[in-house]
N, C-alpha and C positions, 0 to 999 in steps of 0.2 A: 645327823638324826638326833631325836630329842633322845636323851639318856632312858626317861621314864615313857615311850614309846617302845622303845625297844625292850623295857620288861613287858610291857604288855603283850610285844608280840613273841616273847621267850612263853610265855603262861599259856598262850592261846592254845599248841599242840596236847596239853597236858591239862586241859577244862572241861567242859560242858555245858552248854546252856549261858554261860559267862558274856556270848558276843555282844548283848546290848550294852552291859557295863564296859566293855574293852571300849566298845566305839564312842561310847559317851566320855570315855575319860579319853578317848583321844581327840577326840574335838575339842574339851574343853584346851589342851597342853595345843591343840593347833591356832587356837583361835588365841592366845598369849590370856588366859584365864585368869582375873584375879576379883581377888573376892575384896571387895565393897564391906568398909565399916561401918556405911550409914545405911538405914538406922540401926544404932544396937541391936544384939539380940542374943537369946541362949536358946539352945537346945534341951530339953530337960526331962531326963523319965522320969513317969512318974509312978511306972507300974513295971512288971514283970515283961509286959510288953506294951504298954501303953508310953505316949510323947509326947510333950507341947511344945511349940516353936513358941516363943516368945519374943515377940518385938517391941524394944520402945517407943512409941509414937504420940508421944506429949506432943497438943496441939491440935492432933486430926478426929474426925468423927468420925462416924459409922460413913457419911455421903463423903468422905475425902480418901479413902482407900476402896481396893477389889481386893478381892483373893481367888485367885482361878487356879482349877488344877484339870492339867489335861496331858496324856504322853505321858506321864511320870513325873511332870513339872510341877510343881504347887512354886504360882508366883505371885508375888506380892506388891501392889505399886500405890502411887497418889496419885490422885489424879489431879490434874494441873490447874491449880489453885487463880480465882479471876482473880487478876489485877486490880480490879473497883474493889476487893475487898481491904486491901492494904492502903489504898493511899492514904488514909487518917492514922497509919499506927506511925508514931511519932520517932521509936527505938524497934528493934524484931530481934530480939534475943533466943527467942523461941524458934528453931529453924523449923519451916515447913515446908521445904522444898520437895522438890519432884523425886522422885525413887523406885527403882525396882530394886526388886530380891527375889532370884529366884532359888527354890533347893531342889536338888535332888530326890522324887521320892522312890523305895525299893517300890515291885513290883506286889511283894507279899505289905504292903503298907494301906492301911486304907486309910481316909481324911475325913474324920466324923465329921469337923467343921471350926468356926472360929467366933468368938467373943472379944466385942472391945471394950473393957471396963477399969478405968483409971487410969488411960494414958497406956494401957498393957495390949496388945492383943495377944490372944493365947490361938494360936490353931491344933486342935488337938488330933493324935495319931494314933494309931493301932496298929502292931503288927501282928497278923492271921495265920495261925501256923496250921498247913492243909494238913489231913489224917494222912498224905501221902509222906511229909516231912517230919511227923510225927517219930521220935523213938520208938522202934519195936525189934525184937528178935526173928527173923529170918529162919523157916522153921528148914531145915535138910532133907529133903525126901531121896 
């Protein structure tokens, strides 16, 4: 058994609410999960609770990528570029290939949206902190 399967199910007795994230990180450790370089990217707060995913995609436009977010997945791909467009380029230093990226989003995360400007896309994030998660004092009656 995977070492880091078996914390997951050591933590399970002693959680709550936790079982989406146990099952998702155990698919990922089943399925042999490995995270993809291309294309760059940073993750980056920018606020107290606000993110932007940041990807480098020198070369693609607004019509050469998606970004879908559905189930907690915000993913990210090209879409697969026509061959009539290349046959004149003489050198392609510039890679434009095909790609997915998916990320993980929490449940409390919401995904205002995304902008592609200078080769950047930025999709920006918020995390919603309910009145229920909120710090408060517990009054004792």
């Amino acid at each position: 058994m995977n070492k880091a399967l078996s914390i997951f199910n050591q933590l399970r007795p002693v959680s709550v609410g936790f079982d989406t994230i146990f099952d998702h990180f155990e698919r990922m450790f089943e399925n042999d999960w490995q995270v993809s370089n291309y294309p760059p990217y940073d993750i980056v707060k920018t606020g107290a609770t606000t993110y932007n995913i940041e990807i480098a995609l020198a070369g693609y436009g607004k019509k050469d990528i998606t970004v879908d977010y559905a189930g907690g997945l915000l993913n990210i791909k090209s879409i697969k570029e026509d061959k009539a467009q290349t046959d004149n380029v003489l050198h392609q230093g510039i890679s434009k290939r095909f790609f997915s990226k998916t990320f993980t989003i929490a449940d409390d995360v919401e995904v205002h949206g995304a902008a592609l400007k200078d080769g950047l896309l930025k999709v920006s994030l918020e995390k919603i902190l309910p009145e229920g998660k909120k710090p408060r004092t517990i009054e004792i009656k």
